[in-house]
MIDO-65269 format. One record per residue: x, y, z of N, C-alpha, C in turn; residue in one letter. Coordinates in steps of 0.05 Angstrom, whole numbers, padded with zeros to 5 digits, always signed. Layout:
BEGIN
XYZXYZXYZa
...
END
This chain:
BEGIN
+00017-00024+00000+00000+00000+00000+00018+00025+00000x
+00001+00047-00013+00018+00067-00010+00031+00076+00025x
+00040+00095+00020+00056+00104+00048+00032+00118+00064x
+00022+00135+00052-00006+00147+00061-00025+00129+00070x
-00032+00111+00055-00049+00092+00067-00040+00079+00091x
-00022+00066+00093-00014+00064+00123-00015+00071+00142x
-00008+00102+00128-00010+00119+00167-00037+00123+00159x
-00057+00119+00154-00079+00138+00153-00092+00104+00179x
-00084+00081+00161-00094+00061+00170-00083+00060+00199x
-00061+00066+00207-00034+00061+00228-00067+00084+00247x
-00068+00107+00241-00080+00124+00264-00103+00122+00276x
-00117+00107+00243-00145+00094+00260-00142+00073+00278x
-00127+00059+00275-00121+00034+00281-00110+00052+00316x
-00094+00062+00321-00091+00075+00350-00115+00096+00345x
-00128+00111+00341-00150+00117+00355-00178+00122+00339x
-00185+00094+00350-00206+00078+00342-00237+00097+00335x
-00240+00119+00350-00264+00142+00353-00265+00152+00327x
-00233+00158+00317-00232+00170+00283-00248+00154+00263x
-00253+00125+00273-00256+00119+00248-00277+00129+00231x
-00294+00126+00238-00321+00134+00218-00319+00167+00209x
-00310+00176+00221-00306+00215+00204-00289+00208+00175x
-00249+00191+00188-00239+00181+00172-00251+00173+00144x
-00271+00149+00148-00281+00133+00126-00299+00155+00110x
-00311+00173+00119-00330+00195+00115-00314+00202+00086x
-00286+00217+00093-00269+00237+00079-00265+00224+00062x
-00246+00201+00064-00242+00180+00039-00254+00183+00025x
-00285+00169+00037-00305+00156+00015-00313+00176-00001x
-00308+00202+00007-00320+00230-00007-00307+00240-00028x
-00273+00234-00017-00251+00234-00035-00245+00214-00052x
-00256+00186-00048-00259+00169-00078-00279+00178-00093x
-00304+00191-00086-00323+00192-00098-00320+00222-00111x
-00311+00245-00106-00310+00265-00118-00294+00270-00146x
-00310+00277-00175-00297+00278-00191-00269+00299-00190x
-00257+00291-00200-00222+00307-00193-00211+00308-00172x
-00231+00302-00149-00209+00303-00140-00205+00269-00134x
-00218+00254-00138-00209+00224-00137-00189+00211-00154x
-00180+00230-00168-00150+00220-00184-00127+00230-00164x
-00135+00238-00138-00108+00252-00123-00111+00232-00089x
-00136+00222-00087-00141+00205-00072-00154+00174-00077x
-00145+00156-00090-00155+00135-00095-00154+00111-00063x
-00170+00115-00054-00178+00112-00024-00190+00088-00014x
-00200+00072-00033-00201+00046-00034-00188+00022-00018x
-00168+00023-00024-00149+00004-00013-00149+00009+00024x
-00152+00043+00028-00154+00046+00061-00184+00037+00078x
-00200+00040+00051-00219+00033+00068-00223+00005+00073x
-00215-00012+00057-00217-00047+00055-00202-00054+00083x
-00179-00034+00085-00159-00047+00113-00168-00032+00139x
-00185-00008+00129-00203-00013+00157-00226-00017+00159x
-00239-00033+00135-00258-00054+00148-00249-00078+00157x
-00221-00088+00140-00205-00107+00163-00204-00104+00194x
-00188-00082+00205-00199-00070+00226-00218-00071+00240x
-00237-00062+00230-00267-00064+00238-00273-00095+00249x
-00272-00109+00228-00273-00148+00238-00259-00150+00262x
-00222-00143+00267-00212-00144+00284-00209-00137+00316x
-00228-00106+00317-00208-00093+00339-00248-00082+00356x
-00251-00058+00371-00275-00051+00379-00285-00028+00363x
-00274-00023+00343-00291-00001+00322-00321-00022+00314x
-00340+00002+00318-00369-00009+00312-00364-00012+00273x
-00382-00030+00268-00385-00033+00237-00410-00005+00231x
-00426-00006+00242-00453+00006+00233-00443+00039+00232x
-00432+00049+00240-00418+00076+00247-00403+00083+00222x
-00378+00060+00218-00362+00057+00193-00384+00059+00170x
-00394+00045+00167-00405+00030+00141-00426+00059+00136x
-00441+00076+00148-00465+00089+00145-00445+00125+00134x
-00413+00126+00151-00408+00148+00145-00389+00139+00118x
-00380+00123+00115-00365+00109+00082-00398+00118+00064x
-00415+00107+00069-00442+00109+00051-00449+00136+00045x
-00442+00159+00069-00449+00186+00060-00431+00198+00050x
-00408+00191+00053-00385+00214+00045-00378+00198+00013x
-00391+00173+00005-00387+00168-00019-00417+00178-00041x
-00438+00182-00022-00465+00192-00045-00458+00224-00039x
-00444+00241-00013-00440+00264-00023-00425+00276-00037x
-00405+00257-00044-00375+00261-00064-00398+00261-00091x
-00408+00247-00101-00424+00238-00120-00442+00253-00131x
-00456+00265-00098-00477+00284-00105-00467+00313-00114x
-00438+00319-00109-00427+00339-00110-00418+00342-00140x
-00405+00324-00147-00406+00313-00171-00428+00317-00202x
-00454+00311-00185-00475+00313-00199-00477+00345-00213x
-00479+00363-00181-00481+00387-00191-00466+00401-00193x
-00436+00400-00203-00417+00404-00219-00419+00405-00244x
-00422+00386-00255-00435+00367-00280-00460+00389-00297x
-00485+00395-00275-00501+00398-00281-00504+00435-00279x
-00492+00447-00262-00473+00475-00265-00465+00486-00275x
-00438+00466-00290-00414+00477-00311-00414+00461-00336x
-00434+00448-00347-00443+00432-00367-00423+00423-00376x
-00419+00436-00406-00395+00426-00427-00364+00447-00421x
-00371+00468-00407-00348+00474-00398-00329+00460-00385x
-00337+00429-00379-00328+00415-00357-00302+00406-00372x
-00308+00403-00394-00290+00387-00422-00260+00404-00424x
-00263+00426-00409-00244+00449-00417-00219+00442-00383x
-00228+00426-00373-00213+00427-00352-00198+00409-00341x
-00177+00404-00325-00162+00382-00328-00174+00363-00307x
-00174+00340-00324-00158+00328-00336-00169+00316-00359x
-00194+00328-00357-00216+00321-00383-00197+00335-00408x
-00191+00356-00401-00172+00375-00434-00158+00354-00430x
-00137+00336-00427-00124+00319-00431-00133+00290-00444x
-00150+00284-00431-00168+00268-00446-00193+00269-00451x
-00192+00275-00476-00223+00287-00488-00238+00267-00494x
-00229+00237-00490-00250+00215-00506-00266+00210-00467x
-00253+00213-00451-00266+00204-00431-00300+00216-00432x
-00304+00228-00435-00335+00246-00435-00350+00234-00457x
-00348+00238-00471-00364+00215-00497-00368+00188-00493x
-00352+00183-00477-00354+00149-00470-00371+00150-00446x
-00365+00158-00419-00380+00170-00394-00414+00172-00408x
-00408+00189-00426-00447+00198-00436-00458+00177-00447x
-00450+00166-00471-00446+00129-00475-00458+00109-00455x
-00444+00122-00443-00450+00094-00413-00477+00094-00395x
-00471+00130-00392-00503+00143-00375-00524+00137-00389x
-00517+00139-00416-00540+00148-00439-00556+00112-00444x
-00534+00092-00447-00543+00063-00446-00556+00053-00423x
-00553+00061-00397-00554+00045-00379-00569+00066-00351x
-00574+00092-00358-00594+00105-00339-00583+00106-00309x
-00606+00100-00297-00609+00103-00276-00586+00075-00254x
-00588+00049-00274-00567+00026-00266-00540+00032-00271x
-00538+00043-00292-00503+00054-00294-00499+00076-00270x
-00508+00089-00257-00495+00104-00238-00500+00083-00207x
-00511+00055-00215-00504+00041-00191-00474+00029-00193x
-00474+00015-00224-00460+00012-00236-00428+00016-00232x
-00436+00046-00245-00412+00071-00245-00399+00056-00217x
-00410+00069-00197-00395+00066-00165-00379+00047-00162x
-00379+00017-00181-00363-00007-00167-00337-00004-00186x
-00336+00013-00203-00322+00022-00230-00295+00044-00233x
-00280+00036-00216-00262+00051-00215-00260+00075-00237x
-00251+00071-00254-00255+00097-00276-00278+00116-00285x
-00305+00104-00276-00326+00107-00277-00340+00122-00255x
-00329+00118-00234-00336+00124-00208-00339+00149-00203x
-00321+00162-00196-00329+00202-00210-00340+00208-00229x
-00336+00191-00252-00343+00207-00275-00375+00210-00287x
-00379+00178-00274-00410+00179-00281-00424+00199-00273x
-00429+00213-00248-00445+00223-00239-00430+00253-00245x
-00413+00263-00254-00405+00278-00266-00424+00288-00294x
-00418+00265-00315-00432+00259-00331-00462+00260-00326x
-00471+00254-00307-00508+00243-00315-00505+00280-00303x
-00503+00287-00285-00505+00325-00289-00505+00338-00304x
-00485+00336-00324-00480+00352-00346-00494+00352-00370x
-00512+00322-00370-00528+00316-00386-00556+00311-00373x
-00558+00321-00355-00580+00325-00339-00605+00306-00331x
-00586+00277-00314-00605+00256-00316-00625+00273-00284x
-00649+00265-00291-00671+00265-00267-00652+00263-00244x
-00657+00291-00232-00650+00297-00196-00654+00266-00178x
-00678+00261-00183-00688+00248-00157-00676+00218-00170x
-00681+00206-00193-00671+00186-00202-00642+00184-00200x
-00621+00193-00206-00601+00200-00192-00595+00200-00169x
-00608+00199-00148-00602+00212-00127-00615+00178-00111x
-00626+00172-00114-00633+00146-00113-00618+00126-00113x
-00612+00123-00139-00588+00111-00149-00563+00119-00131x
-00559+00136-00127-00532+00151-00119-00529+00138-00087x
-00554+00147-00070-00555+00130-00042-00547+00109-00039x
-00570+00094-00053-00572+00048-00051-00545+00055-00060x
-00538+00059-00086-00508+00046-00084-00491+00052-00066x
-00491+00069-00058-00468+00079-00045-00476+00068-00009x
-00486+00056-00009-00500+00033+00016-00483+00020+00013x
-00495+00000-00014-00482-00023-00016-00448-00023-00024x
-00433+00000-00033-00406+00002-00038-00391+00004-00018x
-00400+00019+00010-00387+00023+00024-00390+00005+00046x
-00409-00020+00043-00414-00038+00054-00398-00062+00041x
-00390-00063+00014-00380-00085+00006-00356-00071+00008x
-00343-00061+00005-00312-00050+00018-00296-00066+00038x
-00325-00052+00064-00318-00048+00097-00310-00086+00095x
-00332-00098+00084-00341-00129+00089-00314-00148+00076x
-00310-00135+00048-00285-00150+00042-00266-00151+00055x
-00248-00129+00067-00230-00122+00088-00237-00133+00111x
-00253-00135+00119-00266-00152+00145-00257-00181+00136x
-00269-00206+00111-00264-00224+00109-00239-00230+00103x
-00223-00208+00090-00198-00213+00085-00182-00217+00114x
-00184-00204+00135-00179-00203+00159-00183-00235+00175x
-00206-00241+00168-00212-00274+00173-00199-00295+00167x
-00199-00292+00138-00183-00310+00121-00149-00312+00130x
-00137-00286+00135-00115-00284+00140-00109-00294+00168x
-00119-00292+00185-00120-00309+00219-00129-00329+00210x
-00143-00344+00202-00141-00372+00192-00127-00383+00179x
-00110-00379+00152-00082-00382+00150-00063-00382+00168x
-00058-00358+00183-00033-00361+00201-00045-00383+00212x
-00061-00396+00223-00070-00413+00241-00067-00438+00229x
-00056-00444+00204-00048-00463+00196-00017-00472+00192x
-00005-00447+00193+00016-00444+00188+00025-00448+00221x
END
């Protein structure tokens, strides 16, 4: 893991109260278009839902503030999107790559209201969708729908993998 991810994991891990604000920020910062190319945050949250399995951090605390800070990254996203329309194209890292947005609308445009559940498990996709469904102005509330449940279930299947991975790994050593 990166070096960052460590200590981020290293501090929750000594004080256990951070965690759920912690998972909050992340999840906001994977989920926010641009700026989730400067925080790909993923990997910290899986090792402290490992954590979570392991130590007295509550799951329900983790899992509910990962769920908001990834539909408000998203939702923020939306009305960005839906704000600064096609100006969006003009800015980095989109001016750098101009095919990403055509493909993004492609994807919104095929798959509605399921592609921004979609989008969320989608690393490349993940900012950009809801970026995209703004700018092209998918339904507020359909959106926003979409945007929640997934982001339930994303920051629930995160917490949970990291948790089982945590299992799996004490059961190995236990063989070894």
């Amino acid at each position: 893991m990166e070096d960052w991810v460590m200590k981020v994991v290293d501090f929750v891990r000594d004080h256990q109260g951070w965690a759920p604000p912690i998972v909050f920020v992340l999840a906001f910062g994977e989920s926010l278009a641009f700026l989730s190319l400067f925080i790909p945050a993923w990997g910290a949250l899986v090792a402290i839902g490992a954590m979570v399995g392991m130590s007295e951090i509550p799951f329900w605390p983790v899992w509910v503030a990962g769920a908001l800070g990834a539909a408000l990254g998203d939702w923020l996203s939306y009305w960005f999107g839906f704000t600064f329309k096609e100006r969006i194209a003009h800015l980095w890292p989109l001016s750098r790559y101009p095919e990403m947005l055509p493909r993004a609308e492609a994807f919104v445009r095929r798959w509605g209201v399921p592609g921004i559940f979609i989008g969320r498990f989608s690393g490349p996709l993940r900012a950009s969708v809801p970026l995209v469904a703004g700018i092209f102005e998918m339904p507020y509330r359909q959106f926003q729908i979409a945007n929640f449940s997934s982001a339930l279930v994303w920051s629930a299947v995160l917490l949970l993998f990291g948790d089982g991975l945590s299992k799996v790994g004490v059961w190995l050593w236990g063989l070894v």
